[in-house]
N, C-alpha and C positions, 0 to 999 in steps of 0.2 A: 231281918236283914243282917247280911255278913256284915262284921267290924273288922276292918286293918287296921293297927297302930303303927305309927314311926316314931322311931327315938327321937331323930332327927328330921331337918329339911329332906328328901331325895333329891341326890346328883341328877341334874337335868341331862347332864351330857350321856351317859347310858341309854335313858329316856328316850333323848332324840335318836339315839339310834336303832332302840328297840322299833322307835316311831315308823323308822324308812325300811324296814323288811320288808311290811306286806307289800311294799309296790318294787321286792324285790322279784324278777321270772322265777318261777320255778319254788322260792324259798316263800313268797307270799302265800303260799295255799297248805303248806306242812301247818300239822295239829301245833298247837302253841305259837305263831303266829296268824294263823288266819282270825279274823273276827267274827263271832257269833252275829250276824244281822238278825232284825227285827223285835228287840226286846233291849229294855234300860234293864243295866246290870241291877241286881239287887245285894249290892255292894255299897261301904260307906268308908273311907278311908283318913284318919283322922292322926291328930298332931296336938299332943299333950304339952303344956310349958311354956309355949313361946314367949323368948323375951327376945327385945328391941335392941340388938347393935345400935349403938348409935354412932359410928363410923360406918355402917351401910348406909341406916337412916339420912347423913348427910350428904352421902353421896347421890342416893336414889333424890334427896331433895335439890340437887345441884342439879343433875340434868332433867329435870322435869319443873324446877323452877319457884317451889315451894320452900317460905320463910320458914326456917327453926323453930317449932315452940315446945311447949311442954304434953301437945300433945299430939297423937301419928295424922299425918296427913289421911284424907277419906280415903283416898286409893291403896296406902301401903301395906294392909292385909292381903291384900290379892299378894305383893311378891310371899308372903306366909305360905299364902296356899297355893300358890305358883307348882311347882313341884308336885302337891298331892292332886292336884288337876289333869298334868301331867300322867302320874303312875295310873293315874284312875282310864284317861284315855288309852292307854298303851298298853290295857291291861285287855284280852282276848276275849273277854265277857262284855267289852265296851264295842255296842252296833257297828260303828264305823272304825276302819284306820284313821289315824290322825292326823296326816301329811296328807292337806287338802282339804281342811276341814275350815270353813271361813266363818272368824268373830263375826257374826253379823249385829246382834246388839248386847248392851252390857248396863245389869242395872246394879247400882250401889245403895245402901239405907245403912244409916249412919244413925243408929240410935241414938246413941251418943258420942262423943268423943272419947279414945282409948287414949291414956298419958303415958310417955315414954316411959315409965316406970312398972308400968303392968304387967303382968303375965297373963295371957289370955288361949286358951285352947280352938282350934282351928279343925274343921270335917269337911269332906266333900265328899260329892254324890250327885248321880246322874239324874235327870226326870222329864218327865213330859215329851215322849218320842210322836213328831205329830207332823202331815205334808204341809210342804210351800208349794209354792208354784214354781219354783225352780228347785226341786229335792224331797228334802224333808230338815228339819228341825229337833236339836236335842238342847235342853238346858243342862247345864254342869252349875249347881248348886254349891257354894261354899257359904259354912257358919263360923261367927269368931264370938265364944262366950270369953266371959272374964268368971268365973264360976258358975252360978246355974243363969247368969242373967246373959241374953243376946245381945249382944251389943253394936253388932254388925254382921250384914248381909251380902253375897253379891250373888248374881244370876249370870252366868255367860249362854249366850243364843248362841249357838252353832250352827251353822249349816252346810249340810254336805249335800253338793251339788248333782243334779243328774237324777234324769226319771221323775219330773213333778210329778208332786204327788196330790194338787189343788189346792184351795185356797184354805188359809188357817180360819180356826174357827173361830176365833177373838179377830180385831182389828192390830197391828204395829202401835205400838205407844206415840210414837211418834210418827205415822202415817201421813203424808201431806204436810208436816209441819215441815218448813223452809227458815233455812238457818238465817240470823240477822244478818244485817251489809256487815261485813268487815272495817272497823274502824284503829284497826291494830294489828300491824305489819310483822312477821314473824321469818327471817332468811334463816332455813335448815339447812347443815350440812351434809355433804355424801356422810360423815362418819357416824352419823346419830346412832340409828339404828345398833353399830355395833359397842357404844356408849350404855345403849339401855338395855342392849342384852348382857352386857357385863354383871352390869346392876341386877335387872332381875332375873337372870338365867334364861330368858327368852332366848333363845338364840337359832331360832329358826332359821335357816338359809337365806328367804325372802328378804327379811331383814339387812343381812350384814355384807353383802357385796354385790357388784353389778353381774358378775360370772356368775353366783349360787342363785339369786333371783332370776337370772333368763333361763336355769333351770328348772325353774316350775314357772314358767309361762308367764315374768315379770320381763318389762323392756330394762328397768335395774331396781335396786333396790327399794323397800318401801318402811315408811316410818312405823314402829308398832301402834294399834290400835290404843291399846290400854297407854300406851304416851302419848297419847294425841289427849284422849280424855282428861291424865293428870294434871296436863300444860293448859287444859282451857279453864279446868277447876282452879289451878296453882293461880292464874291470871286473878278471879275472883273469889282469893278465898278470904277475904277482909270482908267481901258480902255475905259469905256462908251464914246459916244459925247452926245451932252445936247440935240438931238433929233434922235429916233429910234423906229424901231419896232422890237419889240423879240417875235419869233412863237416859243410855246414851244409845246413836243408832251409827253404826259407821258405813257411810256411802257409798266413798268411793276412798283409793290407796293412793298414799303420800309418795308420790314417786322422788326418792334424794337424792341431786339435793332439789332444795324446794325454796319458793316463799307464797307464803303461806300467810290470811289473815283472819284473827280472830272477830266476830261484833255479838255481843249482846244486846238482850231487850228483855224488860218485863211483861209477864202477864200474866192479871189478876193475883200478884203475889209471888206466881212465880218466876224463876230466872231461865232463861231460855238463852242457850249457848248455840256460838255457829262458829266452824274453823271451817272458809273455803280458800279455792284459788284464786289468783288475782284474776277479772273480767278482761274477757277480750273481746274492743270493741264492744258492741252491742249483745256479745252474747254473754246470756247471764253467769255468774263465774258458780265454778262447779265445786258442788259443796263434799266436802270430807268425812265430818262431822254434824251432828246437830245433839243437842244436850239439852236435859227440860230438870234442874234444880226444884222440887214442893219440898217447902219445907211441913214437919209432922205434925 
C-alpha cells in the first residue's frame, strides 16, 4: 500500500475546492479530476507528531460542550484527522467525488484515554466498497497510535447515493434501534454550523448558510453530523469509562436553527443515546441521531 505523509494538518479550504470540480460541466470529466470508480484506493495518508492546541482544544470543547480535563475528549481526534480524510477523498484514486457524499454512521473505540500532553500519530485509509439499497457504501478508516500502541479508532460510513446496489451483507449496528424520549431540551442557533466549522475546518456549504445549503438540495442550513455526536457524548461524559466504542447512526439533518432534544437509557450495561425533535401532536418525534456507548 502507498504511504503519503504530511508535515502538517492539510488546509481544508483548497480541499473543498478541489471537492467541487468534478460536479463542475465540462471540468468534471478532464484526467486529474474525474474519479476512478469501482475500487478503494490502495492509498494510506498519515500525520506524524500531533500535539494538542490547547487554545483549539478549548474552543472545539466550548461549542460542543465538553468540561476541560487532562485528557482529549473521544471525538477530538477526528478534527487531527479531519483534513487527511479530506485529502484522501479529493484525492482522484478515491471511487466517488465527495460533494454528496452522506455520513451515514460513524463509529468511535476509545482504547484509552489520550492526555492533552501526548503526541500521537494519526493515518487514514479507505475500505470495505460494498451495495446499500440506496447506492453503495465506503468506510474511510482513521488510526491515532501514541507509539506502537492504538489508542483510538474511528470508522466513517459514507454513502453515496444513486443506483442501489441491494442489501449489505451484515445488518446496521443500530438497525431498528429507536432513540430514547428526550428528557433534555437543546434550542440551536442558525450560526452553529458555521461555529463548528471554524473549529473543525468542516466547512462544507450545507453547514454554514441558508443560500449555500439550498444549493445542494437543503431547505437551509444543517447541523454537522460529528457535532451532533460530540454534544450527546459531551452531555454524558461523567458516565463514560476510559475505554469504549460508541456506534453512532445519523437519521435524519438538523435543519438551523432547531430545538432539539436529547434522552438516554441503559441496556445491559450499555448506554444508548437518542437526539430527536420535539413531537407533534401524536406523531412520534423524528429522530436525528441514535448512539449505543459498550464499554470494552
Amino acid at each position: 500500500m502507498a504511504v503519503r505523509e504530511f508535515a502538517e494538518a492539510p488546509s481544508t479550504l483548497p480541499l473543498y475546492l478541489r471537492a467541487a470540480l468534478p460536479a463542475v460541466p465540462l471540468v468534471g470529466g478532464l484526467p486529474g479530476v474525474r474519479h476512478t470508480a469501482g475500487s478503494v484506493p490502495d492509498l494510506t495518508l498519515e500525520r506524524r507528531g500531533v500535539t494538542t492546541d490547547l487554545d483549539h482544544l478549548a474552543s472545539y470543547a466550548d461549542v460542543c460542550g465538553f468540561a476541560l480535563r487532562e485528557t482529549l475528549p473521544v471525538t477530538y481526534p477526528h478534527m487531527a484527522a479531519f483534513g487527511l480524510q479530506m485529502a484522501l477523498m479529493v484525492d482522484t484514486a478515491f471511487p466517488f467525488a465527495p460533494m454528496g457524499l452522506v455520513h451515514l454512521r460513524n463509529s468511535i473505540t476509545q482504547h484509552r484515554p489520550i492526555t492533552v500532553t501526548e503526541t500521537y500519530d494519526v493515518a487514514v485509509r479507505a475500505s470495505d466498497l460494498r451495495p446499500h439499497p440506496k447506492g453503495t457504501l465506503i468506510d474511510v478508516l482513521s488510526t491515532a497510535r501514541v507509539g506502537d500502541e492504538v489508542v483510538w479508532e474511528e470508522t466513517m460510513t459514507l454513502l453515496r447515493r444513486g443506483g442501489g446496489g441491494g442489501q449489505e451483507d451484515a445488518a446496521a449496528p443500530l438497525e431498528a434501534v429507536e432513540p430514547p424520549a428526550g428528557t433534555t431540551t437543546w434550542h440551536l442557533d442558525a450560526g452553529l454550523g458555521r461555529r463548528y466549522g471554524a473549529v473543525s475546518g468542516d466547512r462544507n456549504p450545507i453547514h454554514l448558510s441558508r443560500l449555500s445549503a439550498k444549493a445542494f438540495g437543503f431547505p437551509r442550513q444543517i447541523a454537522h453530523g460529528m457535532w451532533t455526536k460530540a454534544r450527546a457524548l459531551a452531555a454524558v461524559e461523567n458516565r463514560l469509562p476510559d475505554a469504549y466504542t460508541v456506534v453512532a447512526e445519523f437519521r435524519r439533518p438538523i435543519l438551523l436553527p432547531a430545538t432539539v432534544m436529547l434522552g438516554t437509557a441503559t441496556e445491559g450495561g450499555r448506554l444508548l443515546l437518542g437526539i430527536t425533535g420535539r413531537p407533534r401532536g401524536d406523531e412520534r418525534a423524528p429522530a436525528h441521531l441514535v448512539a449505543r456507548v459498550t464499554p470494552a
